[in-house]
DONU-14849 format. One record per residue (C-alpha): residue in three letters; y, x, z. Coordinates in steps of 0.25 Angstrom, whole numbers. Layout:
<atoms>
<atom code="ALA" north="Y" east="X" up="Z"/>
...
</atoms>
This chain:
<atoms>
<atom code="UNK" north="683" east="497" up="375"/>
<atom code="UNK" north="675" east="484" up="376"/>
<atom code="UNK" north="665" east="489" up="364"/>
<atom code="UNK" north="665" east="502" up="373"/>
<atom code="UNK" north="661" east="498" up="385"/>
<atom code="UNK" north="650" east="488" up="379"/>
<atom code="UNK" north="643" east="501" up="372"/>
<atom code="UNK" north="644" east="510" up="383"/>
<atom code="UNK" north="636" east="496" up="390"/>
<atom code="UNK" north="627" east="495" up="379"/>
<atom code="UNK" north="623" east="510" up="378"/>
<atom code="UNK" north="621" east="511" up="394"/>
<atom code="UNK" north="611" east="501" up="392"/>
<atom code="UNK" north="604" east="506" up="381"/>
<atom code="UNK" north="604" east="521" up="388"/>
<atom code="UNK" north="599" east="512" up="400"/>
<atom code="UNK" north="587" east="505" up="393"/>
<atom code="UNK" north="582" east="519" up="387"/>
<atom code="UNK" north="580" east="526" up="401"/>
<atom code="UNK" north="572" east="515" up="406"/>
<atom code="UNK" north="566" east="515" up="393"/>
<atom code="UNK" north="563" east="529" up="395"/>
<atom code="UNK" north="560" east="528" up="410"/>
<atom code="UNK" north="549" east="518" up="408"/>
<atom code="UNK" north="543" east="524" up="397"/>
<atom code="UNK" north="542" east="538" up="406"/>
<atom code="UNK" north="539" east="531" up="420"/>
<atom code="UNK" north="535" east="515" up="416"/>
<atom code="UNK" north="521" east="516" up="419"/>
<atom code="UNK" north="523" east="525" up="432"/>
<atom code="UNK" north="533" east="518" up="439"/>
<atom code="UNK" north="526" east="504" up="436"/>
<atom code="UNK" north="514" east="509" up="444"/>
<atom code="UNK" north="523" east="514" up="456"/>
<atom code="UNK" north="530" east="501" up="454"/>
<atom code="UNK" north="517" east="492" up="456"/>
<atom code="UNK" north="513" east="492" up="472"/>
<atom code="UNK" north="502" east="482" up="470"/>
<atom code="UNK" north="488" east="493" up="468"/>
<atom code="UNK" north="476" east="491" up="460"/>
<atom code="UNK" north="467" east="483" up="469"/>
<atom code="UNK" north="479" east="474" up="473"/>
<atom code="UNK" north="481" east="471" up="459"/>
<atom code="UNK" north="468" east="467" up="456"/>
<atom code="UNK" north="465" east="459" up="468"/>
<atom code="UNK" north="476" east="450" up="461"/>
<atom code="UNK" north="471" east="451" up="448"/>
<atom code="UNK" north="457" east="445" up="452"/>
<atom code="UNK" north="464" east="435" up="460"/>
<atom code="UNK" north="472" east="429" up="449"/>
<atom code="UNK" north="460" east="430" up="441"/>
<atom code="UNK" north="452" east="420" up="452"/>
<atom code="UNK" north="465" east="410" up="452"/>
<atom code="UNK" north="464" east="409" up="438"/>
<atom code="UNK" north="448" east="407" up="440"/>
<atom code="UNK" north="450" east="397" up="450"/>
<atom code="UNK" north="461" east="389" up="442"/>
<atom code="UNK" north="450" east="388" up="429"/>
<atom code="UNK" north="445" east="375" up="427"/>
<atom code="UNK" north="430" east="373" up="428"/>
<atom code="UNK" north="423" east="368" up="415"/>
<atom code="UNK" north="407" east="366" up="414"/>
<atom code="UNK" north="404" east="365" up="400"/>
<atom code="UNK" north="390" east="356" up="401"/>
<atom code="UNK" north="381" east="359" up="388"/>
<atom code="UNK" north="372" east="348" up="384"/>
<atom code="UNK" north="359" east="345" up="386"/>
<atom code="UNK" north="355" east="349" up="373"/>
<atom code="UNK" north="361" east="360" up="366"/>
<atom code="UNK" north="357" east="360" up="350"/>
<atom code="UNK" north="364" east="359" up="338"/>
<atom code="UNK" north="355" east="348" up="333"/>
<atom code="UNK" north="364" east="336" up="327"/>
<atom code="UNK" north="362" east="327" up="339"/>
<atom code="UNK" north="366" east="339" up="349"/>
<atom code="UNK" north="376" east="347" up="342"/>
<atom code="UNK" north="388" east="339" up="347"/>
<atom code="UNK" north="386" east="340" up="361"/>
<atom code="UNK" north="383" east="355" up="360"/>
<atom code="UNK" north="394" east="359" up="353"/>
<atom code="UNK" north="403" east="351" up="362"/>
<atom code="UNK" north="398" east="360" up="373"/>
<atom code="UNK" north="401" east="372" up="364"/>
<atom code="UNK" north="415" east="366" up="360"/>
<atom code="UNK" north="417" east="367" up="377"/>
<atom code="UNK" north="411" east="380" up="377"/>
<atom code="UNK" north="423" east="385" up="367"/>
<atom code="UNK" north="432" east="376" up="374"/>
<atom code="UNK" north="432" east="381" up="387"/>
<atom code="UNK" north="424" east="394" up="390"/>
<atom code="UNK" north="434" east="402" up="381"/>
<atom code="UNK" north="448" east="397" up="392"/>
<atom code="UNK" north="453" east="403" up="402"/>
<atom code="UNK" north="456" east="390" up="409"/>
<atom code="UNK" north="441" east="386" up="410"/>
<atom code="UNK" north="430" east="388" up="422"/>
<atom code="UNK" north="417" east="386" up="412"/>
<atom code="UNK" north="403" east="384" up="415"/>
<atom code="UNK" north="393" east="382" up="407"/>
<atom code="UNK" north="383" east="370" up="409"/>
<atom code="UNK" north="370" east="372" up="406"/>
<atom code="UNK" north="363" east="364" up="415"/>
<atom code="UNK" north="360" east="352" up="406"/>
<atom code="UNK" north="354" east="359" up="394"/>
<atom code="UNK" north="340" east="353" up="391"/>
<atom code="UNK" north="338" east="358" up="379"/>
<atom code="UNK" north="345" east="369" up="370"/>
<atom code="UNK" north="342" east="373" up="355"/>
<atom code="UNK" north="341" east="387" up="351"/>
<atom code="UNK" north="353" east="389" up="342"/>
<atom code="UNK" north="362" east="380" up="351"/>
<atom code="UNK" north="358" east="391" up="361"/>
<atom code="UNK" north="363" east="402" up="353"/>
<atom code="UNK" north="376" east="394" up="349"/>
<atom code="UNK" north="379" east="391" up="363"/>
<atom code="UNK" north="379" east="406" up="368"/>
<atom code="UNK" north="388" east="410" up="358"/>
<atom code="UNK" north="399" east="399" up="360"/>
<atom code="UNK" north="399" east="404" up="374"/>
<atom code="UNK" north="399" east="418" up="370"/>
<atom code="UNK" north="410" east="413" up="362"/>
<atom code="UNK" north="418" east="407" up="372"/>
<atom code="UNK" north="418" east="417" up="384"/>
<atom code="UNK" north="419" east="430" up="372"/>
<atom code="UNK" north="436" east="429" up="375"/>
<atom code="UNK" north="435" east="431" up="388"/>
<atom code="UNK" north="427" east="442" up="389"/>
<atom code="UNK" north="417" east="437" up="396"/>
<atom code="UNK" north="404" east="445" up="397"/>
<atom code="UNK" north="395" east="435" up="405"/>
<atom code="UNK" north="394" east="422" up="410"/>
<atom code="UNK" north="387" east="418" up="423"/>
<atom code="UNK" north="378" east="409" up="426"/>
<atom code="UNK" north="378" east="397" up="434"/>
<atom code="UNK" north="366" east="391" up="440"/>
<atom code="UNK" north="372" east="379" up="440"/>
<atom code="UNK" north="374" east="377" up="426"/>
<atom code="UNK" north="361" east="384" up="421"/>
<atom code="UNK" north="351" east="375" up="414"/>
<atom code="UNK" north="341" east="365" up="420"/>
<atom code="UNK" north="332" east="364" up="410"/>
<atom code="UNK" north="323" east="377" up="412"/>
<atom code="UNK" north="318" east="377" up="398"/>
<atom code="UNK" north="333" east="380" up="394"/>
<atom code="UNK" north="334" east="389" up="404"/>
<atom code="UNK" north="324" east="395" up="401"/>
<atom code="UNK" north="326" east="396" up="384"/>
<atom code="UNK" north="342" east="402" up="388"/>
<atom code="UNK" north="336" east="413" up="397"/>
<atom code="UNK" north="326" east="417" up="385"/>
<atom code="UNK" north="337" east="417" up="372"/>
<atom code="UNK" north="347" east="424" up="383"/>
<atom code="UNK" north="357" east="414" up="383"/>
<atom code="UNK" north="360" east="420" up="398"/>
<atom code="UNK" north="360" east="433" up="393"/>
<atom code="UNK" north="370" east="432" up="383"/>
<atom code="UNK" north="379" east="428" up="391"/>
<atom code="UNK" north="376" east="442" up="401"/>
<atom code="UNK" north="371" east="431" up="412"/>
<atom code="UNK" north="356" east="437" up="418"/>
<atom code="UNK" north="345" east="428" up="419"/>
<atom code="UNK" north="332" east="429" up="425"/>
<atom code="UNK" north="322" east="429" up="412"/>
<atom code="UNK" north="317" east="414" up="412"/>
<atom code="UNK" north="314" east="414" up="397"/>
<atom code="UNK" north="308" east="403" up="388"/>
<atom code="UNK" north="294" east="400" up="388"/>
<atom code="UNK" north="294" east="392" up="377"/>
<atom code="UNK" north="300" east="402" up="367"/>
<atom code="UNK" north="306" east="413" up="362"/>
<atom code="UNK" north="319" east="418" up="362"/>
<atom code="UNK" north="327" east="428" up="354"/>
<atom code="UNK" north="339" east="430" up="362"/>
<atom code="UNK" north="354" east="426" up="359"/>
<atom code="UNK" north="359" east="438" up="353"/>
<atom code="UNK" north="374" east="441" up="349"/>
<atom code="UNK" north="384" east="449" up="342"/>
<atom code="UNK" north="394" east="452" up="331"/>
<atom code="UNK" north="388" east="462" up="320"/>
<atom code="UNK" north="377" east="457" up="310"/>
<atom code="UNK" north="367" east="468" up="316"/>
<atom code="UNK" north="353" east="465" up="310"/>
<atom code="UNK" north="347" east="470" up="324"/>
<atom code="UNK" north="347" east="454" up="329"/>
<atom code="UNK" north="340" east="451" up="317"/>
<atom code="UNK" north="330" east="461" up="322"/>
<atom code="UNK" north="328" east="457" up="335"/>
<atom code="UNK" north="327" east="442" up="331"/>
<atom code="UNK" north="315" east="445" up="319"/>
<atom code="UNK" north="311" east="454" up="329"/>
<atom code="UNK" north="308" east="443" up="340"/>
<atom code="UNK" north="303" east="434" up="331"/>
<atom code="UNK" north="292" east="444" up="326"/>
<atom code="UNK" north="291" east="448" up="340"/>
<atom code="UNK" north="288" east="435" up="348"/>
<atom code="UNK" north="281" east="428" up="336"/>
<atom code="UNK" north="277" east="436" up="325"/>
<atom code="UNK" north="280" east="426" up="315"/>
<atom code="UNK" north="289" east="431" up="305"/>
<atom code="UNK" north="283" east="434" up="290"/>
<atom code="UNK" north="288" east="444" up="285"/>
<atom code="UNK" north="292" east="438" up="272"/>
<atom code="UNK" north="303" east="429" up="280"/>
<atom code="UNK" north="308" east="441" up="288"/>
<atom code="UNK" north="316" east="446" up="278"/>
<atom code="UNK" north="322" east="430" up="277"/>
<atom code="UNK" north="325" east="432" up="292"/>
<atom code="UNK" north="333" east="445" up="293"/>
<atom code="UNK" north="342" east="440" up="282"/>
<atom code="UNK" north="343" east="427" up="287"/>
<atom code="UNK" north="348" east="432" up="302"/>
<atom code="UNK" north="356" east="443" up="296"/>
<atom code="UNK" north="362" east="435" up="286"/>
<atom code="UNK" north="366" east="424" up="297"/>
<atom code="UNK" north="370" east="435" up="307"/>
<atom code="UNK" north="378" east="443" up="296"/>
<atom code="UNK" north="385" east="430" up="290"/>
<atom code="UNK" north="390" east="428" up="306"/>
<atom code="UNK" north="396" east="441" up="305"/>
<atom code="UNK" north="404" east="444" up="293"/>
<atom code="UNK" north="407" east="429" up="289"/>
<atom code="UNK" north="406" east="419" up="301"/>
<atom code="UNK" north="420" east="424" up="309"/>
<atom code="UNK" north="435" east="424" up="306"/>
<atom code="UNK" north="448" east="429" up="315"/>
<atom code="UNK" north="452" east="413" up="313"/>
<atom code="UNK" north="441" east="405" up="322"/>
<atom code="UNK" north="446" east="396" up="330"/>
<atom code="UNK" north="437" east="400" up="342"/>
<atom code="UNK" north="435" east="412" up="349"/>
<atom code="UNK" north="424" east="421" up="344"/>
<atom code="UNK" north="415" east="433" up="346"/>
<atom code="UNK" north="418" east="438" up="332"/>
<atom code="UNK" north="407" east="442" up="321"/>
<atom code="UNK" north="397" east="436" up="333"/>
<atom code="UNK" north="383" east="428" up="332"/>
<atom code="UNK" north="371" east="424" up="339"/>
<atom code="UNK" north="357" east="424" up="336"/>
<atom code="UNK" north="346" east="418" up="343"/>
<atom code="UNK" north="331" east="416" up="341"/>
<atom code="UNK" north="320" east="408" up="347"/>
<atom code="UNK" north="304" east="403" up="346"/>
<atom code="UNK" north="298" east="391" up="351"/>
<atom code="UNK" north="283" east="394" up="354"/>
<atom code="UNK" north="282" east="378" up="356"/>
<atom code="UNK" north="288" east="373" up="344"/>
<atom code="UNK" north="285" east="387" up="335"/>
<atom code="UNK" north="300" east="386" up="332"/>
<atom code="UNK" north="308" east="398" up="329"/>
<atom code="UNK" north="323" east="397" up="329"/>
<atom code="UNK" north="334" east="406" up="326"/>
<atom code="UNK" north="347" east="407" up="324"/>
<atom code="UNK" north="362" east="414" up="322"/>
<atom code="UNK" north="375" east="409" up="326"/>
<atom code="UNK" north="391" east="413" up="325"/>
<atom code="UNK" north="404" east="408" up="330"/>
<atom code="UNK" north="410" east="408" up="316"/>
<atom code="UNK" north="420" east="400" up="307"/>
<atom code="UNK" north="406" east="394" up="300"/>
<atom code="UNK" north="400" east="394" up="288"/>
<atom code="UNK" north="410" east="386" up="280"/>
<atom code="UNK" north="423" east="391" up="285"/>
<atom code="UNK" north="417" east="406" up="283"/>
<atom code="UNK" north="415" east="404" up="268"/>
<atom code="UNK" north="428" east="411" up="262"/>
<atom code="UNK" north="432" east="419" up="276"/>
<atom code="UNK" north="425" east="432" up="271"/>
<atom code="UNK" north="421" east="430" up="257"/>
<atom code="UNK" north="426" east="435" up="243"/>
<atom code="UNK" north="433" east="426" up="230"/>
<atom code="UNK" north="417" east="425" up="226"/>
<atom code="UNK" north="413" east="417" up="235"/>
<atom code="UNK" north="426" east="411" up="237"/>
<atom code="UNK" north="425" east="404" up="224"/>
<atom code="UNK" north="410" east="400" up="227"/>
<atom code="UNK" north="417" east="394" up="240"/>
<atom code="UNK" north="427" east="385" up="231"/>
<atom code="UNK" north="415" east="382" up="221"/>
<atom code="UNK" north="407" east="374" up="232"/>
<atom code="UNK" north="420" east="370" up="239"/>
<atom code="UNK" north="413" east="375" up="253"/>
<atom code="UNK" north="425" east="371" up="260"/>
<atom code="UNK" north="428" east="358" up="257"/>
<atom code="UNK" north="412" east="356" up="262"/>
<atom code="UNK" north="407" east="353" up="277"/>
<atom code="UNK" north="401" east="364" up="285"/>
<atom code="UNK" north="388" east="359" up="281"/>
<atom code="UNK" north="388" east="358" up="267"/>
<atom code="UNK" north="393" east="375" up="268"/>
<atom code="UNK" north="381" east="379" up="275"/>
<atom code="UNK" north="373" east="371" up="265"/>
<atom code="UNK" north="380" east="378" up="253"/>
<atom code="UNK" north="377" east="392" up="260"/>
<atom code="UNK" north="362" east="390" up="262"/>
<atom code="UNK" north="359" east="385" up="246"/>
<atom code="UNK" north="370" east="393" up="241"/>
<atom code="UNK" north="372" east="408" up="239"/>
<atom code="UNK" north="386" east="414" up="240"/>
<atom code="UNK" north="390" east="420" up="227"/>
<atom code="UNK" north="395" east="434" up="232"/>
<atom code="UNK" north="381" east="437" up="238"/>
<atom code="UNK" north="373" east="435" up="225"/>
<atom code="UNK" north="362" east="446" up="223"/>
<atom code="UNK" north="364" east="451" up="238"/>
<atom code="UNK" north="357" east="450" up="252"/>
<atom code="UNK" north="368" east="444" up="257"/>
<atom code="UNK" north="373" east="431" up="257"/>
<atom code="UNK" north="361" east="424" up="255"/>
<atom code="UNK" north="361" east="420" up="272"/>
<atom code="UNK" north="359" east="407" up="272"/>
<atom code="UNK" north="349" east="407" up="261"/>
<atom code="UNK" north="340" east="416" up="270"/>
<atom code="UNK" north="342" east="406" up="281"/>
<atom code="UNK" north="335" east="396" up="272"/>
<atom code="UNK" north="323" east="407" up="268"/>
<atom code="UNK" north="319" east="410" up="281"/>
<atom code="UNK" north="314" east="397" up="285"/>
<atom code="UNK" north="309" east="393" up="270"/>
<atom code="UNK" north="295" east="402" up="275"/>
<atom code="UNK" north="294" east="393" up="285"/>
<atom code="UNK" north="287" east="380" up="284"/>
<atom code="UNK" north="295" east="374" up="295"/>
<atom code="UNK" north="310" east="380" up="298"/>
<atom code="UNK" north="324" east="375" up="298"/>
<atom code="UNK" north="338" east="383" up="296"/>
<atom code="UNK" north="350" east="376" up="302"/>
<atom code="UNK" north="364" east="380" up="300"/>
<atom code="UNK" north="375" east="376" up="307"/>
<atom code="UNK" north="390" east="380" up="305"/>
<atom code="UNK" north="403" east="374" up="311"/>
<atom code="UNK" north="401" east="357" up="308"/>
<atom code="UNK" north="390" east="358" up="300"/>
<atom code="UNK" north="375" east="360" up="299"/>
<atom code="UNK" north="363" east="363" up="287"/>
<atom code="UNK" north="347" east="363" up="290"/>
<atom code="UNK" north="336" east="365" up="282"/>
<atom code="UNK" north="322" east="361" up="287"/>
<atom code="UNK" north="311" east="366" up="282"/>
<atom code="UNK" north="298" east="358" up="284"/>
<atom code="UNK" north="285" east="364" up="275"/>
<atom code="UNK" north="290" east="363" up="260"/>
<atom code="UNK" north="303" east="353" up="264"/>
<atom code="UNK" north="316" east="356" up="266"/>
<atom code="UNK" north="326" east="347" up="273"/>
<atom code="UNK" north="340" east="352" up="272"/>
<atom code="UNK" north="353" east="345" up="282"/>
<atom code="UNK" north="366" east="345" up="285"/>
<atom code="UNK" north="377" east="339" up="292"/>
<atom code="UNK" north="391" east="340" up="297"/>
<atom code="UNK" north="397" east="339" up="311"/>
<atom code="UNK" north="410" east="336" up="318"/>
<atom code="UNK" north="407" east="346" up="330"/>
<atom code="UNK" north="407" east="361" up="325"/>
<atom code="UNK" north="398" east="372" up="330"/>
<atom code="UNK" north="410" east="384" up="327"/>
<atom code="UNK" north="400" east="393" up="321"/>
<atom code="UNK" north="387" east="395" up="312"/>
<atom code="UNK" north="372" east="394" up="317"/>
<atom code="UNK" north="361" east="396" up="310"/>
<atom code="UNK" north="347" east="392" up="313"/>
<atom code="UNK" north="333" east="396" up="310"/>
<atom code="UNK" north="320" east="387" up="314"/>
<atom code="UNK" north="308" east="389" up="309"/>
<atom code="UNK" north="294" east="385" up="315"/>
<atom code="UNK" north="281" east="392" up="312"/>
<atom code="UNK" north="272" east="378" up="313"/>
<atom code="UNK" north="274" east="364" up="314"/>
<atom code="UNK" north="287" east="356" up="311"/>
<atom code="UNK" north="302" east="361" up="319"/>
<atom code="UNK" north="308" east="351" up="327"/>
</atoms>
């Protein structure tokens, strides 16, 4: 009677379970609206006030960036501090974030270029379209005003300024995106030809290959699912700019990726694999890599047009009687100066990493670079 009497339980419950099943299948969704009172406007009035608690309840942080932004050896390691607090806190949700730019006396081109993109990077999880401005932050020094109006540092960012460009050179402005389209490498030939109507036409052909190369190696070897910071995928920045004083032309590329040593391996075949173990590029700094990569060719490329990247940066400014080509990836760092018939090759390491790889042009038409 007992193992009756439990059954009959045990099947009423199950009978029970399938018409509420079956009901909420049929009528769930209706009878939830019919259920919830609150309307529409009511429900986002309290969705917009939670939304300004959790504004209010942020902690404010001013991120102040130096007063000279550039990667040169005695600068770097404050600018990438102010990087590493750009990654730090513009990417949490805990943080209020201003950006300090008030102190600024000076700014290289490429750091520039890196700088936008890090912030770029850091707001790209949150989906944030636009940043505003803030006079109170904006820079004193009207000449950096001036030259972050002209490369549209404010414009990459959606923020409308008035147009206060840069009397003492020319810009190519920042541009951005994720798929190697030659048409950048257009525009930037293009506004050099353009605003100086300088390029032979026997280093052209060096120049295309050189930004396309740079600009293809971003896409289709410089990113992995495994980074460690958040990244616009596949993404890089180029930049390009003249100095009518000093007769400097500088340009350059930039991504976000893993770097130049941690790369080889990620996306290549058993042939260039053993080429790897050969030179034992692993066990060696960053430095010494990118050195390999400029003086070497990789195996897998013989007898192609690709491959062969990092030898066009060298060729470009080997027309030039006064040029420089600097690299820089994660800690470490290879130039080459070229001064008349002389070449003067460095390279050094660092503690402080730069999370990416930036390749820099300079060339000058007369005189000596500084």
């Amino acid at each position: 009677m007992i193992k009756k009497k439990y059954k009959s339980k045990k099947l009423k419950r199950y009978s029970l379970y399938i018409k509420k099943k079956r009901f909420y299948r049929k009528f769930g969704r209706k009878l939830n609206t019919l259920l919830n009172k609150k309307t529409r406007k009511s429900r986002q009035y309290k969705n917009n006030l939670n939304k300004k608690n959790n504004y209010k309840t942020k902690k404010p942080k001013v991120i102040v960036l130096p007063i000279i932004l550039s990667l040169e050896k005695a600068y770097r390691n404050e600018f990438l501090r102010s990087i590493t607090e750009l990654q730090q806190y513009l990417p949490s949700k805990d943080y209020k974030c201003s950006i300090d730019h008030s102190k600024i006396k000076r700014i290289d081109p490429e750091a520039l270029l890196v700088l936008a993109a890090e912030i770029k990077r850091s707001v790209s999880n949150k989906g944030i379209n636009h940043l505003k401005y803030n006079k109170r932050y904006a820079p004193k020094n009207e000449q950096v005003l001036r030259m972050l109006n002209s490369i549209g540092y404010w414009e990459h960012f959606n923020i409308h300024m008035d147009s206060n460009n840069d009397r003492k050179r020319r810009f190519l402005k920042i541009s951005h995106d994720i798929i190697a389209d030659n048409s950048h490498v257009v525009d930037l030939r293009d506004f050099f030809n353009r605003k100086l109507n300088f390029l032979p036409l026997h280093t052209t052909e060096m120049f295309d290959n050189a930004i396309s190369e740079a600009i293809a190696n971003s896409v289709e070897h410089a990113y992995i699912k495994e980074q460690k910071l958040i990244t616009i995928k596949r993404a890089w920045w180029l930049s390009g700019s003249y100095n009518m004083e000093t007769k400097e032309l500088c340009f350059g590329c930039y991504d976000q990726g893993i770097g130049v040593k941690e790369a080889l391996g990620h996306h290549d075949d058993r042939l260039i694999m053993k080429w790897i173990e050969k030179l034992n590029l692993k066990a060696k700094n960053d430095s010494d890599v990118i050195e390999t990569l400029v003086n070497e060719e990789l195996p897998k490329y013989n007898n192609t047009d690709r491959g062969h990247g990092f030898k066009h940066f060298i060729k470009f400014i080997e027309d030039y009687t006064y040029g420089s080509l600097n690299i820089y990836s994660n800690k470490g760092e290879y130039n080459i100066f070229k001064e008349e018939d002389s070449i003067i090759k460095t390279k050094y390491d660092y503690e402080d990493t730069l999370n990416g790889t930036l390749i820099v042009w300079k060339i000058k038409l007369e005189g000596e670079l500084k």
